[in-house]
N, C-alpha and C positions, 0 to 999 in steps of 0.2 A: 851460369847455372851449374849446379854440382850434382851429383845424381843421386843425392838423398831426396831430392826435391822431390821427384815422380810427377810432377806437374808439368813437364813437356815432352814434346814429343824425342824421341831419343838422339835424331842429330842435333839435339840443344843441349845435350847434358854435358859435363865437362867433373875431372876429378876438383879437387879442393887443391886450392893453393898451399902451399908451406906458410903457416899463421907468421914463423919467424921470420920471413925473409918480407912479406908483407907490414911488419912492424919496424921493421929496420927503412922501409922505405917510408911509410909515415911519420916516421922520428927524424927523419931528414926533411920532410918536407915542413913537418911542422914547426923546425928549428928555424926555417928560412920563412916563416908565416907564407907558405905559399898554399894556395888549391889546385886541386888537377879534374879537368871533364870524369875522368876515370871513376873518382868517386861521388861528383857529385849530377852524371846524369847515371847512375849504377849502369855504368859499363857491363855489359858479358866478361868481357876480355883484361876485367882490370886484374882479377888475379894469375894470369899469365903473365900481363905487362910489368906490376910490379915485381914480380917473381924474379923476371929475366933483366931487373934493374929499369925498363923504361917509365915513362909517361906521357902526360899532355898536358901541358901546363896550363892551367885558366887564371887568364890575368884577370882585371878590376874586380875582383871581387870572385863574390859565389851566387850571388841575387841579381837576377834578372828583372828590367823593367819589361819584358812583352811574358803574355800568358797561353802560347804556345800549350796548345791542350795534350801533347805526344809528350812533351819533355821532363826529367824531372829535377831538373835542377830549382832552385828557389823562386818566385816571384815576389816582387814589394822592392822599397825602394833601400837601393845601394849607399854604403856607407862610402867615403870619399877616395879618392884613389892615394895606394899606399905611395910612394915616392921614390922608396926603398928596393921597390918589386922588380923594377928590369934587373938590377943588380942583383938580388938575391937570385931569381930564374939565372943570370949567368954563371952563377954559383953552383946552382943544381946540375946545372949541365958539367961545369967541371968534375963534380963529385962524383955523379951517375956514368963521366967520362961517354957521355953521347956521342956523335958525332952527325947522328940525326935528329934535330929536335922540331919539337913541333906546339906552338903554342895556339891557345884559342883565348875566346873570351863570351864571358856572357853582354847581353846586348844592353847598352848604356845609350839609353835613348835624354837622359839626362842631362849629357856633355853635348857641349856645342859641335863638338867634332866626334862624337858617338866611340869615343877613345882610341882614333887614330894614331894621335902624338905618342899619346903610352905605349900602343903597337909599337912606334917607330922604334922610342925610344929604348925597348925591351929588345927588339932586333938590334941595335946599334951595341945595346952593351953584350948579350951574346956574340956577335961578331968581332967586337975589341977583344974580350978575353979567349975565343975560340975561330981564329978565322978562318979555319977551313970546314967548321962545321958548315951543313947543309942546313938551312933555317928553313921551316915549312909555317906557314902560318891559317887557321882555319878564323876567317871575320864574320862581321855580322854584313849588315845590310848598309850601316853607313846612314838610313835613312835617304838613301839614294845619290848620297855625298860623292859627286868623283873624288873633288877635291880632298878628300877622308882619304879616299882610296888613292891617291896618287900620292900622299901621305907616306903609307904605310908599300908601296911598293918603291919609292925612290929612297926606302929606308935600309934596301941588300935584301929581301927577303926571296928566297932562292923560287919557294913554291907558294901560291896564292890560292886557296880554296876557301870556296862557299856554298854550301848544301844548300840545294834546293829542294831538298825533303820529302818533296811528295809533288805529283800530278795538282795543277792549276785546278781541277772542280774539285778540291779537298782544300783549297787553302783556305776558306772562308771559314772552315770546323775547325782549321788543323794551327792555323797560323795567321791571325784574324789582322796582327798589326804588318803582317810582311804583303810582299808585292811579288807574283809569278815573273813578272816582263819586268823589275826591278832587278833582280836578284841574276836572271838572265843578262841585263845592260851592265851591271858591276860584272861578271867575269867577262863578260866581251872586252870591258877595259882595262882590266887587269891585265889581257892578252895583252893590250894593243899598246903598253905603258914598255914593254919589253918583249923582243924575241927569245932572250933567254928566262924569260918566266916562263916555269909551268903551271898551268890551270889545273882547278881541281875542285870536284861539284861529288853530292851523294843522295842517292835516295834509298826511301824503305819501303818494303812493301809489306803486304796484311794488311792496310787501313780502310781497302775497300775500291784499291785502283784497279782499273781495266788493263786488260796485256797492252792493246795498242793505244792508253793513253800513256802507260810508260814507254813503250815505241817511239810515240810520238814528244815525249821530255826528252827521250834521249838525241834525237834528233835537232829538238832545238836546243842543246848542248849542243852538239858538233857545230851546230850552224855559229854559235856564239864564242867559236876557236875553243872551247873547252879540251884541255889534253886527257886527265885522267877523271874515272868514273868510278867510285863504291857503290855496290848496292848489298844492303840487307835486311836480315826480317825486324821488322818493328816489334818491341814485347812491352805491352803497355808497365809502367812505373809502380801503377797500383791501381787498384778498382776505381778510383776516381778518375784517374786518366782517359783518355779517349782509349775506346773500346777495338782490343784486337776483331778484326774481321776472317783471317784464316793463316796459318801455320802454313809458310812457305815451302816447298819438298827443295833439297835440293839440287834436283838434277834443272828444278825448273831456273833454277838461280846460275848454274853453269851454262844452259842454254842463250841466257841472257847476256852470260859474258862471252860467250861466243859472238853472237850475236852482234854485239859491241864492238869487239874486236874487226869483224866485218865491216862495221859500220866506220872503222876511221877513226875509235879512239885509240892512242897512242897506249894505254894502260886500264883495263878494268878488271879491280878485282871483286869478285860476286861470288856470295855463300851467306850462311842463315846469318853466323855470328859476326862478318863483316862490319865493322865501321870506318867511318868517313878518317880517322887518326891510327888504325891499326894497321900494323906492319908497314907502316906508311915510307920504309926505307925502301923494302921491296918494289911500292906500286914506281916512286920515282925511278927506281933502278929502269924500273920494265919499261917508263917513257923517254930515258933518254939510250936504249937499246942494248941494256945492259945486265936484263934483268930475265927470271923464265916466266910463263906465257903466261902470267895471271891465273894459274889454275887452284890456288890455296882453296881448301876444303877445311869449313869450321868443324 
């Protein structure tokens, strides 16, 4: 949000990007036909991230099969997966000279393996051309696939995250095709697929969740080996989308990662503009003890 807008509350406003340095990075990306989360669920944070050279790469496409009523990335059905793609993404990473990358995907409920192999496959050619990069990966549900999932983690993938979005009496409005205790069993075994995996889950708040049902997500995260935690405010996509319920304050998003921190996650970082792939070099640092206390303020 830039503060021409006037349309939130002031810890949401942010200056404007530099248009040039944002165009330089879209002429890269679209020289290698790739998509990034950043643009197409309208990130907060995408004119930071491209500014400062990063992203989040979104493999199979940009068209999502599930209709997720919070998100705004595309729904309807997905055109075939490029071939090309894990190679160009290890392209981008040489270019952009990452050394933390982080790829997602939208949900290909279409594919037999819900595009596990292309995961792999995209982690394997970043790792050939960058072996010491740090590979973070954000999946979908798998359709409750271990075998998807054990896929895409016996692929080198350093960090494994999967949003859980939102408190279980919301998913029926919020996330009609996913599963609470699904989505919970896929990071339990992503834990349990390696010791040197780190886990990594997100939620947002404003859609109408109670403190201690998020208390209580956060909890069964920990229970489900989860390492690290995002949480921040949901800002609906557009009037059609599911409907803001209240402007998160700050201090109550700090309390929370205190909180957190209490409770035995290894890394949680919480604030208004927080997502689940931002500064995501940071939250790792803070889980393997190397990093400061999660305290980032949007």
């Amino acid at each position: 949000m830039t503060s021409e807008s006037g349309k939130y509350p002031p810890w949401l406003l942010r200056k404007a990007p530099d248009p040039h340095l944002l165009k330089k990075m879209k002429d890269l990306l679209d020289a290698l036909s790739l998509h990034t989360v950043c643009e197409a669920a309208q990130c907060p944070n995408q004119g930071q991230c491209f500014s400062s050279g990063t992203a989040t790469f979104l493999i199979m496409g940009d068209v999502c099969t599930r209709s997720c009523s919070f998100c705004a990335v595309e729904k309807g059905r997905p055109l075939p997966l490029d071939p090309f793609e894990p190679e160009n993404v290890a392209r981008a990473v040489g270019a952009l000279r990452l050394k933390h990358v982080v790829v997602t995907s939208v949900t290909r409920d279409d594919l037999s393996d819900g595009g596990a192999s292309h995961f792999a496959r995209t982690i394997e050619a970043i790792r050939l051309g960058h072996p010491d990069a740090v590979i973070e990966v954000l999946v979908p549900d798998f359709q409750g696939s271990l075998d998807a999932l054990r896929t895409v983690a016996d692929s080198g993938a350093d960090i494994i995250g999967h949003n859980i979005e939102t408190v279980p009496s919301l998913y029926h409005r919020l996330r009609p095709e996913a599963d609470y205790h699904r989505s919970l069993r896929l990071l339990e075994t992503a834990k349990s697929t390696s010791n040197d995996i780190v886990t990594k889950s997100g939620i947002m708040l404003g859609l109408g969740e109670g403190k201690y049902e998020v208390l209580g997500v956060m909890q069964e995260l920990l229970n489900a080996d989860c390492d690290c935690l995002t949480i921040g405010q949901y800002l609906p996509p557009s009037p059609k989308h599911y409907p803001l319920s209240r402007y998160v304050r700050p201090a109550e998003f700090e309390e929370l990662r205190e909180t957190g921190v209490r409770m035995g996650f290894k890394a949680v970082f919480s604030a208004p503009l927080v997502r689940s792939s931002f500064m995501a070099q940071d939250t790792y640092r803070e889980a393997l003890g190397k990093g400061n206390q999660g305290g980032y303020q949007a």
